[in-house]
VONU-819880 format. One record per residue (C-alpha): residue in three letters; x, y, z. Coordinates in nm, 2 decimals. Layout:
! VONU-819880
+------+--------+--------+--------+
| resn |     c1 |     c2 |     c3 |
+------+--------+--------+--------+
|  ALA |      X |      Y |      Z |
...
+------+--------+--------+--------+
//
This chain:
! VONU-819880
+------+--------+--------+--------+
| resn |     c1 |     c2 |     c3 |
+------+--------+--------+--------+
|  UNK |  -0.07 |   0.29 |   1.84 |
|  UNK |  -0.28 |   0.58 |   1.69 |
|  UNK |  -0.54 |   0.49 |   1.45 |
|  UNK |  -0.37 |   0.57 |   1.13 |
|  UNK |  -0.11 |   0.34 |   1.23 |
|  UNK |  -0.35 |   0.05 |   1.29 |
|  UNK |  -0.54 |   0.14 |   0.93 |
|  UNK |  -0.53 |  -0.15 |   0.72 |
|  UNK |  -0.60 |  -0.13 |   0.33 |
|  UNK |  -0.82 |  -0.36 |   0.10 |
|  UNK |  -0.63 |  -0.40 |  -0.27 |
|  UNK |  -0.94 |  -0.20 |  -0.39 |
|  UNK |  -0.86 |   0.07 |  -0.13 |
|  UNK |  -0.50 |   0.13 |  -0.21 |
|  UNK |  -0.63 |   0.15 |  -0.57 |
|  UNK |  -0.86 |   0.41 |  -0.50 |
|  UNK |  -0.59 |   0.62 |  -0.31 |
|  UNK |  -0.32 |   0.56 |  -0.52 |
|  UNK |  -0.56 |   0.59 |  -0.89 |
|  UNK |  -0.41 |   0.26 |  -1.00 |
|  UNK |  -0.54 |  -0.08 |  -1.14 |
|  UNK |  -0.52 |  -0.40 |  -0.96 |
|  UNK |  -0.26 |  -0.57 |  -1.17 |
|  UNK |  -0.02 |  -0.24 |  -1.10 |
|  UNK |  -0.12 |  -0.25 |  -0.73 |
|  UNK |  -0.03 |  -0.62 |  -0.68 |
|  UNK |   0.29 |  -0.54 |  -0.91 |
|  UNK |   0.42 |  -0.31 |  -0.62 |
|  UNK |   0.31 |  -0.51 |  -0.35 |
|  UNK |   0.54 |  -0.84 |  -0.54 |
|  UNK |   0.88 |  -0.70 |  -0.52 |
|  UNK |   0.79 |  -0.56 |  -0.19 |
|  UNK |   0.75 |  -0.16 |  -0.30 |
|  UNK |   0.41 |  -0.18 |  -0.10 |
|  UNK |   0.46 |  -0.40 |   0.20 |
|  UNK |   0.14 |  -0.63 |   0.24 |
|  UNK |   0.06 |  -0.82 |   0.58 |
|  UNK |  -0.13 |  -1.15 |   0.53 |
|  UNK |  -0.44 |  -1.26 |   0.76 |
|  UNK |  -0.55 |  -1.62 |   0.68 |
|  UNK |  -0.57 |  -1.53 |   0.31 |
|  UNK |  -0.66 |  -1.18 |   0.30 |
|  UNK |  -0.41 |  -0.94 |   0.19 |
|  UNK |  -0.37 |  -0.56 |   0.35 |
|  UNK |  -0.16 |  -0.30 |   0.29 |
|  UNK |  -0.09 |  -0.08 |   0.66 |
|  UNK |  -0.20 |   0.32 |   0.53 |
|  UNK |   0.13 |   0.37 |   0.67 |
|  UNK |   0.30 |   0.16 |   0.39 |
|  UNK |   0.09 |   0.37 |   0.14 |
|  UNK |   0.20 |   0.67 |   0.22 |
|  UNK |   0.59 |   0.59 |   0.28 |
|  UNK |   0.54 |   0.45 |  -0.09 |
|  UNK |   0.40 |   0.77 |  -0.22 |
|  UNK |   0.73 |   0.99 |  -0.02 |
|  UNK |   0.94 |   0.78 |  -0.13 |
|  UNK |   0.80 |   0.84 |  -0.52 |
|  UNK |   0.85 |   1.18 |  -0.48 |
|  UNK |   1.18 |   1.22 |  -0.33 |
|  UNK |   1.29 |   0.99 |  -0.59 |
|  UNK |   1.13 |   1.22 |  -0.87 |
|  UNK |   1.33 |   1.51 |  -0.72 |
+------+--------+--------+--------+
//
């Protein structure tokens, strides 16, 4: 496992990277757009997930 593969996001990270507000960030990560893992009762989002997220917008803007 590299260490962009073991990079896990804050909410307040993927924010940053993705230039969106917390409500919209938490709206992708509910229907499972941005998939979360759960420790105790922290939420992070794997860098990994952020960026398939992002190909995935594009392609779909194509």
């Amino acid at each position: 496992m590299t260490t962009a593969t073991a990079e896990l996001l804050t909410v307040p990270e993927v924010m940053a990277r993705l230039k969106l507000g917390r409500s919209t960030v938490y709206d992708l990560i509910r229907p499972r757009r941005l998939t979360p893992i759960t420790i105790g009762r922290a939420r992070r989002v794997p860098a990994d997930a952020v960026r398939d997220f992002i190909t995935h917008e594009i392609e779909a803007a194509a």
